[in-house]
Biopython code that builds the backbone (N, CA, C, O; Angstrom):
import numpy as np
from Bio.PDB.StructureBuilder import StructureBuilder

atoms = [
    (1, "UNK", "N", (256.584, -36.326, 88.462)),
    (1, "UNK", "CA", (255.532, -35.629, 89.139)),
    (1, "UNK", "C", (254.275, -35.700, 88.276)),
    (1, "UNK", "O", (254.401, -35.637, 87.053)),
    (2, "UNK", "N", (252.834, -35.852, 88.943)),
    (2, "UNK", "CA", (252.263, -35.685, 87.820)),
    (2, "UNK", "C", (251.121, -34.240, 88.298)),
    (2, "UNK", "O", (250.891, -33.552, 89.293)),
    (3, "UNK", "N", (250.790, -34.330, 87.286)),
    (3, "UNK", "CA", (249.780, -33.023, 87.915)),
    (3, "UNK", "C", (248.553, -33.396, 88.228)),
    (3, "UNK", "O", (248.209, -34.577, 88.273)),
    (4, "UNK", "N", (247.741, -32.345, 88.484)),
    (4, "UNK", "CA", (246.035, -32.607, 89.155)),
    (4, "UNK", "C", (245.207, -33.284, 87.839)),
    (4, "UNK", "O", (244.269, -34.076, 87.747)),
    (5, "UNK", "N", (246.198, -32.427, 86.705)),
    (5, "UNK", "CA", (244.746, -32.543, 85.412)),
    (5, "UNK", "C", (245.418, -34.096, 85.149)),
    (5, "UNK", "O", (244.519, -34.926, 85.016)),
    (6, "UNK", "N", (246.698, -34.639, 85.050)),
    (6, "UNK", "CA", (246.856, -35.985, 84.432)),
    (6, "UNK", "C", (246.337, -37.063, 85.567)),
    (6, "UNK", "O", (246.239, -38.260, 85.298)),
    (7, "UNK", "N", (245.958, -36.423, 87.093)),
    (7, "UNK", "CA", (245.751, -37.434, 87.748)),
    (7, "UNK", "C", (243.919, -37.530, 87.716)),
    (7, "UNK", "O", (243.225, -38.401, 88.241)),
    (8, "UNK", "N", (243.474, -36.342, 86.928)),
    (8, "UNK", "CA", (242.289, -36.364, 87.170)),
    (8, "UNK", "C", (241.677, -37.061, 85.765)),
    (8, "UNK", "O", (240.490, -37.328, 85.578)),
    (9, "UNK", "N", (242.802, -37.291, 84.811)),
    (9, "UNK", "CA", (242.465, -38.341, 83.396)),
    (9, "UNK", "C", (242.603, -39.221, 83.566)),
    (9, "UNK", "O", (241.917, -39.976, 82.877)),
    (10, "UNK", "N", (243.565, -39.877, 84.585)),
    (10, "UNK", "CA", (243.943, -41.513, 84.850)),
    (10, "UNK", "C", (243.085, -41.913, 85.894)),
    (10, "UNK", "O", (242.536, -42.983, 85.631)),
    (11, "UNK", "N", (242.843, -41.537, 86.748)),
    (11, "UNK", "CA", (242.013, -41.856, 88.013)),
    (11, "UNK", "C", (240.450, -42.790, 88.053)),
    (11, "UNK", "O", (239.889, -43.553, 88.839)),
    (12, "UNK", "N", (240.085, -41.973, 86.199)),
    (12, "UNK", "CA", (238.952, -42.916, 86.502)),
    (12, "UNK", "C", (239.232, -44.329, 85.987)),
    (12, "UNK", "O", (238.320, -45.123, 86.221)),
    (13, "UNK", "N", (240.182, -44.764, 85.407)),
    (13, "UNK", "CA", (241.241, -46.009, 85.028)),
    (13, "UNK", "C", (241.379, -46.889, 86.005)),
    (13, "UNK", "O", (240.764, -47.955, 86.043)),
    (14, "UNK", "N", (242.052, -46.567, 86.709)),
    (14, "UNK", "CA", (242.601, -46.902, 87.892)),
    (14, "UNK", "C", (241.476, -47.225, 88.731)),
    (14, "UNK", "O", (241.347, -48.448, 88.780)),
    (15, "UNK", "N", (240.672, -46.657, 89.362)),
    (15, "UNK", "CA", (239.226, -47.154, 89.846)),
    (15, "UNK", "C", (238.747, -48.259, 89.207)),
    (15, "UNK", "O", (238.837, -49.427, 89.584)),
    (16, "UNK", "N", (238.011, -47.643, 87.794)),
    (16, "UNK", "CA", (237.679, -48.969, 87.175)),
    (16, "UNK", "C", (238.122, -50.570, 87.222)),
    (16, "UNK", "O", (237.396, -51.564, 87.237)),
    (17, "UNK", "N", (239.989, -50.437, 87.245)),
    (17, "UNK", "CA", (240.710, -51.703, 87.394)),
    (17, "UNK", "C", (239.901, -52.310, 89.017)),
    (17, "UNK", "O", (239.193, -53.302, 89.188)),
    (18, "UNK", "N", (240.314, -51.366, 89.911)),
    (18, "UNK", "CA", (240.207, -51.416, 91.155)),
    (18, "UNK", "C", (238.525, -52.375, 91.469)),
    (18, "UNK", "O", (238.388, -53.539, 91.846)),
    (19, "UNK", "N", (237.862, -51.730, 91.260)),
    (19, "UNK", "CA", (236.615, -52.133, 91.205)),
    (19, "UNK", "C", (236.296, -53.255, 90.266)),
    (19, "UNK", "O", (235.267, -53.850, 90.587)),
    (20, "UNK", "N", (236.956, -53.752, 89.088)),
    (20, "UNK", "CA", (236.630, -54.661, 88.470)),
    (20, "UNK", "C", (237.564, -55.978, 89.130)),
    (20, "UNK", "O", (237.178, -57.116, 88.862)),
    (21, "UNK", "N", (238.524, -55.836, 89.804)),
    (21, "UNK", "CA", (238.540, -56.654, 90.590)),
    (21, "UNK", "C", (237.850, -57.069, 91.631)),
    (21, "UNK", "O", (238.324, -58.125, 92.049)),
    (22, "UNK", "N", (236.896, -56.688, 92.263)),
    (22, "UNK", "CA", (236.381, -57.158, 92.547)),
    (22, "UNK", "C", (235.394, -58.512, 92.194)),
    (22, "UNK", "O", (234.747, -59.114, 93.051)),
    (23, "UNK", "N", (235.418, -58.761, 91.128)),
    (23, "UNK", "CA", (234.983, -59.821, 90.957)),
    (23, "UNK", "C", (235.612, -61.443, 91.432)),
    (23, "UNK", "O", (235.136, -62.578, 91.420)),
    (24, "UNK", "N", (237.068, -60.776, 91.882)),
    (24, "UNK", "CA", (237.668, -62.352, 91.901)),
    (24, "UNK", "C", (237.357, -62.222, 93.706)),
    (24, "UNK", "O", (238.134, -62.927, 94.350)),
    (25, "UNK", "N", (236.451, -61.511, 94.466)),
    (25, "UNK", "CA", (236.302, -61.586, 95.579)),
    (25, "UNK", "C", (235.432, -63.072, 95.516)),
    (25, "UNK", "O", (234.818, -63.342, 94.484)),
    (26, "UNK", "N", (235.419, -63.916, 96.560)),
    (26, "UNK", "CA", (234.200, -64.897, 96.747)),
    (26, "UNK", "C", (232.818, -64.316, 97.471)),
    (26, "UNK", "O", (231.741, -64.736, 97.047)),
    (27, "UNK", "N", (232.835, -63.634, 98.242)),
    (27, "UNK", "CA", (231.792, -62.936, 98.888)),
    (27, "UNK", "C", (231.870, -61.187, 99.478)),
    (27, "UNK", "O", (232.670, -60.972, 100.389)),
    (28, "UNK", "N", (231.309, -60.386, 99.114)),
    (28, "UNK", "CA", (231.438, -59.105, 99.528)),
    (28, "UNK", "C", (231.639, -58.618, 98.395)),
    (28, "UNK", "O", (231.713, -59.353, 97.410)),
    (29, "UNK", "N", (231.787, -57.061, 98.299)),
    (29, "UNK", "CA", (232.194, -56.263, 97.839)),
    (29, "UNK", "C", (232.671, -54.754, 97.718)),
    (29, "UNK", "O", (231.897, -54.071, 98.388)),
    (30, "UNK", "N", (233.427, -54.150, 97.255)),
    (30, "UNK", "CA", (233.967, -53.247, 97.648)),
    (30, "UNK", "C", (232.865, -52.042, 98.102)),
    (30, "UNK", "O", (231.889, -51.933, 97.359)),
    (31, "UNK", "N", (232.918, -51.447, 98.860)),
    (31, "UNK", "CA", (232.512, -49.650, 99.098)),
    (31, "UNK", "C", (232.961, -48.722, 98.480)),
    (31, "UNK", "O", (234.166, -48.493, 98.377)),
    (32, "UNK", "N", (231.696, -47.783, 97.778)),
    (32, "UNK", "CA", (232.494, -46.115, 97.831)),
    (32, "UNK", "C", (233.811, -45.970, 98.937)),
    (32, "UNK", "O", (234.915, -45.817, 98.414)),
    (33, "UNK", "N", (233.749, -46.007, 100.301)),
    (33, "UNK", "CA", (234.777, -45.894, 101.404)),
    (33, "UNK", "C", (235.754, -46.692, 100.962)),
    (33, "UNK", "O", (236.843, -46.292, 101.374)),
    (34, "UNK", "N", (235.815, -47.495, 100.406)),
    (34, "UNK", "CA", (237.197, -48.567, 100.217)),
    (34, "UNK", "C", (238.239, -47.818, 98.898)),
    (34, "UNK", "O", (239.363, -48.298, 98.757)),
    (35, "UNK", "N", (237.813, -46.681, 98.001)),
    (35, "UNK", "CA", (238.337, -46.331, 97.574)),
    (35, "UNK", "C", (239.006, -45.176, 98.365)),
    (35, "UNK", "O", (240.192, -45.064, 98.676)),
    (36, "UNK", "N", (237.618, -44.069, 98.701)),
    (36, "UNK", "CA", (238.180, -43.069, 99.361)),
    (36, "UNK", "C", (239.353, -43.281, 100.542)),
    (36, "UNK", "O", (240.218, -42.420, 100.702)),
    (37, "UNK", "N", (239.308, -44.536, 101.377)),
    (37, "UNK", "CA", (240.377, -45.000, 102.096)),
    (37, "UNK", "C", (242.128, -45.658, 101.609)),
    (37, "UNK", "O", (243.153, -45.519, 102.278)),
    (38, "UNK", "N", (242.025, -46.186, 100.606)),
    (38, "UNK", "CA", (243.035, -46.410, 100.089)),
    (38, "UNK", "C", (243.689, -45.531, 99.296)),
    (38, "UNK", "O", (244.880, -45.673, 99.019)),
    (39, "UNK", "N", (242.810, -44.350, 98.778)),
    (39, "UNK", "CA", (243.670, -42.794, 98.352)),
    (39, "UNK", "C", (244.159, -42.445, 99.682)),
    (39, "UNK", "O", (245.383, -42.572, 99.643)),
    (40, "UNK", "N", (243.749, -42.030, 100.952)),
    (40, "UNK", "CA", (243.912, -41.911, 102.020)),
    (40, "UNK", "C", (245.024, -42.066, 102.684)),
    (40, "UNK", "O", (245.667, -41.214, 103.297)),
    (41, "UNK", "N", (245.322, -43.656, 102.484)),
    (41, "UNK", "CA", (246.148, -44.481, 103.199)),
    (41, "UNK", "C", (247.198, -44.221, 102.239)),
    (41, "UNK", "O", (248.259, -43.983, 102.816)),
    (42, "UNK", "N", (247.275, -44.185, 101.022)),
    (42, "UNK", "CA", (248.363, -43.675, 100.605)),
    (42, "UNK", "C", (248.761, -42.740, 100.578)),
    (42, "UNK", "O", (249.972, -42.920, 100.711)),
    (43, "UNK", "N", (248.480, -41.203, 100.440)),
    (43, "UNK", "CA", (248.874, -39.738, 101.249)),
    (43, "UNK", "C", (249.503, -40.318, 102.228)),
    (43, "UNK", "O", (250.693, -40.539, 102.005)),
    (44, "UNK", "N", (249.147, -40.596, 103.109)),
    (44, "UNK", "CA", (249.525, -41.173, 104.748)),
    (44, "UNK", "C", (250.786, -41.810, 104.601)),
    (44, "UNK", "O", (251.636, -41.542, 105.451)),
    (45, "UNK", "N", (251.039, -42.509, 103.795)),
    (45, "UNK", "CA", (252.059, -43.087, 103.278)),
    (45, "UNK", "C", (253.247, -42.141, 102.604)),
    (45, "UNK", "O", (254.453, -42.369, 102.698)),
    (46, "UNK", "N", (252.916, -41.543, 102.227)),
    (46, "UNK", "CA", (254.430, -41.161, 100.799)),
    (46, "UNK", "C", (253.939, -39.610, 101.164)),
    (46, "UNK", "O", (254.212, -38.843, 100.240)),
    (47, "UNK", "N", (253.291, -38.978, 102.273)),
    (47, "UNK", "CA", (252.986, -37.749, 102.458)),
    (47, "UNK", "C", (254.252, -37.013, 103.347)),
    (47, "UNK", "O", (254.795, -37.925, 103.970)),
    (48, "UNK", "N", (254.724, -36.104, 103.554)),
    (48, "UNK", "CA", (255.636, -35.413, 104.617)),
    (48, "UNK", "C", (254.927, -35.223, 106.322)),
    (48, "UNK", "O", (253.941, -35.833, 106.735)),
    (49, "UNK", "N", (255.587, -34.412, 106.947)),
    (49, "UNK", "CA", (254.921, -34.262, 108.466)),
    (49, "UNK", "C", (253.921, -33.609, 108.640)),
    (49, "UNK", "O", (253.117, -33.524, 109.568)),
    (50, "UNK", "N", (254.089, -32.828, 107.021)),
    (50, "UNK", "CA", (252.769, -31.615, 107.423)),
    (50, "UNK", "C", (251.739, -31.938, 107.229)),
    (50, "UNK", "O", (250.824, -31.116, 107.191)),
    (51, "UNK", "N", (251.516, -33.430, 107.016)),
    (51, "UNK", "CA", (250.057, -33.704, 105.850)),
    (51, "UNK", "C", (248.683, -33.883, 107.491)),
    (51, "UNK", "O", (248.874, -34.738, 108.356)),
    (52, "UNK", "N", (247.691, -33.091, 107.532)),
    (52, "UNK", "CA", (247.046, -33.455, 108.355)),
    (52, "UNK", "C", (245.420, -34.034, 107.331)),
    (52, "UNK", "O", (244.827, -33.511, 106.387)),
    (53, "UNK", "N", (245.179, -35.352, 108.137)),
    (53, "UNK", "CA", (244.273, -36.021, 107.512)),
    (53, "UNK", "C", (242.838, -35.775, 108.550)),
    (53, "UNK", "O", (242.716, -36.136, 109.721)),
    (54, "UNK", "N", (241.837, -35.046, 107.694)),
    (54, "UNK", "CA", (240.622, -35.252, 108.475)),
    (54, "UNK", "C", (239.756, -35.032, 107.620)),
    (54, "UNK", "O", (239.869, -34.073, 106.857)),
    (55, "UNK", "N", (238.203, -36.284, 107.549)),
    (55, "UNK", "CA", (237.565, -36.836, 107.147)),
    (55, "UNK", "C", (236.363, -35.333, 106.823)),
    (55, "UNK", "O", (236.515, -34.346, 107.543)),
    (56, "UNK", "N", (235.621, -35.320, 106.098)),
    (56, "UNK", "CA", (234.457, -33.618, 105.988)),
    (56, "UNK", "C", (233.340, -34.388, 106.543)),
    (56, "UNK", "O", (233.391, -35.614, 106.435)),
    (57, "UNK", "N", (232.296, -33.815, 107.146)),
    (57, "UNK", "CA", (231.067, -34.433, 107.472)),
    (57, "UNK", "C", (230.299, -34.656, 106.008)),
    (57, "UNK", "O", (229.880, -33.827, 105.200)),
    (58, "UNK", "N", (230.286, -35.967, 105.999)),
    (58, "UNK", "CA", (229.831, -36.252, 104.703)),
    (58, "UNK", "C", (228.384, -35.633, 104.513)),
    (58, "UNK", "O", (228.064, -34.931, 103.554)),
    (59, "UNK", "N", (227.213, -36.143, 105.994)),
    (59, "UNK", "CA", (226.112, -35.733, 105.590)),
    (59, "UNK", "C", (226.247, -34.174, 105.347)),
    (59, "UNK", "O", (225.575, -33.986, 104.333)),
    (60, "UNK", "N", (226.683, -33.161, 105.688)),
    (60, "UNK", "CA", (226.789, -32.042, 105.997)),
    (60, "UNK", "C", (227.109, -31.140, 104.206)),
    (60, "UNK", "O", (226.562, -30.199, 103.631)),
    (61, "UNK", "N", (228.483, -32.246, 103.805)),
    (61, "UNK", "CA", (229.194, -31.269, 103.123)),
    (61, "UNK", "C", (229.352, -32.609, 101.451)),
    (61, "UNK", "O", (229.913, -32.394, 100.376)),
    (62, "UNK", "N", (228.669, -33.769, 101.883)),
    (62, "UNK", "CA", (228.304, -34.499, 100.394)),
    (62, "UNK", "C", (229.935, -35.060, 100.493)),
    (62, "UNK", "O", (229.929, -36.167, 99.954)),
    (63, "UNK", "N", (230.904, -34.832, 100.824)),
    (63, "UNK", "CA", (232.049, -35.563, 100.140)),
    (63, "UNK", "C", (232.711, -36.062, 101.193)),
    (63, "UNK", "O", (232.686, -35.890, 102.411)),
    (64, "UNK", "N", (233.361, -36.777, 100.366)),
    (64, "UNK", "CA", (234.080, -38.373, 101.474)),
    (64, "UNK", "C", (235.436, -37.813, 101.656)),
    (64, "UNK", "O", (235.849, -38.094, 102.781)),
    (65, "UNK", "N", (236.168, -37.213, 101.052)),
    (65, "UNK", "CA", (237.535, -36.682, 101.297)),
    (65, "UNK", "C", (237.949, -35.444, 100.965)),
    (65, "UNK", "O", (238.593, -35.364, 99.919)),
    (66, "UNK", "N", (237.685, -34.119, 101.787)),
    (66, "UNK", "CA", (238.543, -32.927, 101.045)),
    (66, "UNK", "C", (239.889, -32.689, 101.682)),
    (66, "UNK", "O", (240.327, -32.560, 102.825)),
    (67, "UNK", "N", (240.357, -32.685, 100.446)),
    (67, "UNK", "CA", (242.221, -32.182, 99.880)),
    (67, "UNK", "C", (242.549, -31.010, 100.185)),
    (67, "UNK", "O", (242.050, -30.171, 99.435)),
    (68, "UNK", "N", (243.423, -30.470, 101.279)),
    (68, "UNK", "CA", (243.052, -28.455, 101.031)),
    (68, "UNK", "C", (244.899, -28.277, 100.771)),
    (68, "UNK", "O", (245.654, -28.629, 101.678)),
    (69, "UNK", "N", (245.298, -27.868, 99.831)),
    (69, "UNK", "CA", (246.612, -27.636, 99.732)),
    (69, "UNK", "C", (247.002, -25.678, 99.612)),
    (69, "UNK", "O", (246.722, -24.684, 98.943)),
    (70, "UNK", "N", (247.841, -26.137, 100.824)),
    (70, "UNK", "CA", (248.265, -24.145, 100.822)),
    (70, "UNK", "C", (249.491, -24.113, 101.116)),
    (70, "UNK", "O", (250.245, -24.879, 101.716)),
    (71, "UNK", "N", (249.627, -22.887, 100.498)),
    (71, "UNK", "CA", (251.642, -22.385, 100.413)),
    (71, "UNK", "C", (251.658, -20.856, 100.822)),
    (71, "UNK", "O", (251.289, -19.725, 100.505)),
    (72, "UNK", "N", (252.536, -21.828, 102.007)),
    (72, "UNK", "CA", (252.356, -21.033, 102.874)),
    (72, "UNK", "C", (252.765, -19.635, 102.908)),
    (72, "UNK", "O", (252.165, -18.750, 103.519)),
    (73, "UNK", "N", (253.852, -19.485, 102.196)),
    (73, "UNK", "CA", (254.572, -18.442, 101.853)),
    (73, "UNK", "C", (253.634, -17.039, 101.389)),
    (73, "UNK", "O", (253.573, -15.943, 101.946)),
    (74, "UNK", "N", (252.939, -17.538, 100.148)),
    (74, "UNK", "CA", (252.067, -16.899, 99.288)),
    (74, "UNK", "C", (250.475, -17.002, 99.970)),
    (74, "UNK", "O", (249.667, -16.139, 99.627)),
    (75, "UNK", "N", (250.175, -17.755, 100.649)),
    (75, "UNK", "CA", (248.616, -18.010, 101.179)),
    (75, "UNK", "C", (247.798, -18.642, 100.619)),
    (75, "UNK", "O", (246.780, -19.193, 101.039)),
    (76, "UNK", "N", (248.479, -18.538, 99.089)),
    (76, "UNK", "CA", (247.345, -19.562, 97.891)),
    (76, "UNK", "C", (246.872, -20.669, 98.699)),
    (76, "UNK", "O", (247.381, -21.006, 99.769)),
    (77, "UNK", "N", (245.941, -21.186, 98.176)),
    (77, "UNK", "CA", (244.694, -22.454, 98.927)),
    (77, "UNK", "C", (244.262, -22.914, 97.398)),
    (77, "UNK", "O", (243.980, -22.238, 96.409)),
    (78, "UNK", "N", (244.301, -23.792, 97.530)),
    (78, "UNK", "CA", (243.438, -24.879, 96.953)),
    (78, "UNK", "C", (242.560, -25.867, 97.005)),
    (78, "UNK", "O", (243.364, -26.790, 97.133)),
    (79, "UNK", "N", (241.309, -26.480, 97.002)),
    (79, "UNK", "CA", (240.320, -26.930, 97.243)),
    (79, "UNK", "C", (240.072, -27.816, 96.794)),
    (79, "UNK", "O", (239.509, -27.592, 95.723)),
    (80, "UNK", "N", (240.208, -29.224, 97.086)),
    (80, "UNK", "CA", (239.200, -30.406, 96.373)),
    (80, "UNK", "C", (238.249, -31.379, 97.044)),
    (80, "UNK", "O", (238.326, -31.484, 98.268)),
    (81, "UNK", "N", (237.705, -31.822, 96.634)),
    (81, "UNK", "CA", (236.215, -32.749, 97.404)),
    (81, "UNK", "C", (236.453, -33.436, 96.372)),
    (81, "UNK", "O", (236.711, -33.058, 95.229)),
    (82, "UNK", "N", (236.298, -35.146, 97.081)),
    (82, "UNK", "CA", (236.308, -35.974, 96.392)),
    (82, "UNK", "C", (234.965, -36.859, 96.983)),
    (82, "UNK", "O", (234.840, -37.050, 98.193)),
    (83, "UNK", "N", (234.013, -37.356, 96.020)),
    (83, "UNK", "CA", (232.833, -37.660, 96.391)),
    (83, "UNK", "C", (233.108, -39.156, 95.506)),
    (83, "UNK", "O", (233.332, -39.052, 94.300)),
    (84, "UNK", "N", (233.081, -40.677, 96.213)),
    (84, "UNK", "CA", (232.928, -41.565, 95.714)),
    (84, "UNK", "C", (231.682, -41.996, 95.578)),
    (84, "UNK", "O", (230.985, -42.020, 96.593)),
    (85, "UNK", "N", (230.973, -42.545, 93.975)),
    (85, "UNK", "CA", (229.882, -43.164, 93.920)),
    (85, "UNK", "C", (230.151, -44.176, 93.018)),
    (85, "UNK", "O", (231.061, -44.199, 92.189)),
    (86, "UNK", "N", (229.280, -45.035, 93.235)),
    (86, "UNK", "CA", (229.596, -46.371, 92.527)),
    (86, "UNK", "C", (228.520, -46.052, 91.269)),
    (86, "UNK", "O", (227.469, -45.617, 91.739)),
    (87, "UNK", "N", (228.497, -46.141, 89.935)),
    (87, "UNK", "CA", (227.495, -45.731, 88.998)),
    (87, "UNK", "C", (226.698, -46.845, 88.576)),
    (87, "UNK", "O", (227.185, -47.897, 88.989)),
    (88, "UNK", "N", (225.667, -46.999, 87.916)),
    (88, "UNK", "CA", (224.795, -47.836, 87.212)),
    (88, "UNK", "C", (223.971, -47.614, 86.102)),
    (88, "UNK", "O", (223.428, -46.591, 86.520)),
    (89, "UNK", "N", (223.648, -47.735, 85.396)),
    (89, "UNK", "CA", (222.834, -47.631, 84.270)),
    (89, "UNK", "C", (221.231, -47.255, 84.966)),
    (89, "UNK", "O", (220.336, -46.722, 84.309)),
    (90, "UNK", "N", (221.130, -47.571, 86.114)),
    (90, "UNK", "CA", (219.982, -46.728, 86.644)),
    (90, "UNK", "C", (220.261, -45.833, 87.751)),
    (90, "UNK", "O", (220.849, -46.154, 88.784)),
    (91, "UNK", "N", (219.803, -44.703, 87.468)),
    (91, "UNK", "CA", (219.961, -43.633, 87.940)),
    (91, "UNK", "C", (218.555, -42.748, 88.644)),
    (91, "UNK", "O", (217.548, -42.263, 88.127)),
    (92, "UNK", "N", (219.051, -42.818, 90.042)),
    (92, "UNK", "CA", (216.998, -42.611, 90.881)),
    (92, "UNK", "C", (217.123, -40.688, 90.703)),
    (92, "UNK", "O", (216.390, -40.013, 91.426)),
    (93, "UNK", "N", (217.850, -40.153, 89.953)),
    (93, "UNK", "CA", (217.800, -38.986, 90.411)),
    (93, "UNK", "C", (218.769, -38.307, 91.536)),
    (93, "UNK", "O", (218.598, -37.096, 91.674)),
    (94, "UNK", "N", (219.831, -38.957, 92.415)),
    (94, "UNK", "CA", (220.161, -38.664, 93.221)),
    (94, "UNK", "C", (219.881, -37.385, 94.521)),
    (94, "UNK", "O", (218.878, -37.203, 95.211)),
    (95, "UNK", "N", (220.653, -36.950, 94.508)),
    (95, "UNK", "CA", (220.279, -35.693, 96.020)),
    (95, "UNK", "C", (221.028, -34.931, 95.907)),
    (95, "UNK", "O", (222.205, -35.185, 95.653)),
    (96, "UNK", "N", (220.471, -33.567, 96.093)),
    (96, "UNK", "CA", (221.650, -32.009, 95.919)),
    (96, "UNK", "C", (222.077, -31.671, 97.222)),
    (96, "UNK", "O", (221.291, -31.221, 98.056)),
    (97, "UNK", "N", (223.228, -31.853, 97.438)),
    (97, "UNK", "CA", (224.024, -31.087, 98.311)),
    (97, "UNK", "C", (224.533, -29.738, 98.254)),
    (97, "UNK", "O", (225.233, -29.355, 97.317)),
    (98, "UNK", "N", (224.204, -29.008, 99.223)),
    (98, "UNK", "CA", (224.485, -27.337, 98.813)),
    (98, "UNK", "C", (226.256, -27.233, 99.472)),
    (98, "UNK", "O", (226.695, -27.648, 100.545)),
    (99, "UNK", "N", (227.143, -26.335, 98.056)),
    (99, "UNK", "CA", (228.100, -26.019, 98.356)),
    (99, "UNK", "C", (227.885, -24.972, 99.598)),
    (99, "UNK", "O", (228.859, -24.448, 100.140)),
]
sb = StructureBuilder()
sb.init_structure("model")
sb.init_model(0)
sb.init_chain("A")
sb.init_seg("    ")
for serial, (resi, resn, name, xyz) in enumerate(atoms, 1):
    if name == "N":
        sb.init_residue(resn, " ", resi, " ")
    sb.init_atom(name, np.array(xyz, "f"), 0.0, 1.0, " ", f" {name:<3s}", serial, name[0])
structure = sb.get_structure()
């Protein structure tokens, strides 16, 4: 099993690989969406019956995928937004999205 915090140390690894393959593409290249979709597609995959998948209004709410995990028993909730950006050494300032 791993947890949130070891998946949230490896993850940017794993991207990086992900994205640096891209180079052996001949034309195109990957999207922010091509990650957020293949986390996606795998939940979807190796997830149980209960897993319901729906997309946040990105313009609305800034992120490409929120995670909401609750038990049910207890009511606890948990919250994640996952916002893909591709980075660069130039940086325009970006845009604030209000929680």
């Amino acid at each position: 099993m791993t947890t949130l915090c070891q998946l949230a140390t490896k993850l940017p690894g794993l991207i990086g690989a992900l994205l640096d393959s891209e180079s052996k593409l001949k034309r195109g290249r990957f999207r922010e969406e091509t990650l957020t979709d293949t986390f996606t597609a795998s939940l979807a995959a190796f997830a149980g019956p209960n897993l319901v998948i729906e997309y946040p209004p990105e313009a609305k709410t800034g992120g490409d995928l929120d995670l909401d995990f609750w038990h049910i028993e207890s009511g606890e909730w948990l919250g994640l937004r996952i916002q893909a950006k591709r980075l660069n050494e130039k940086w325009d300032g970006g845009k604030l999205v209000p929680l």
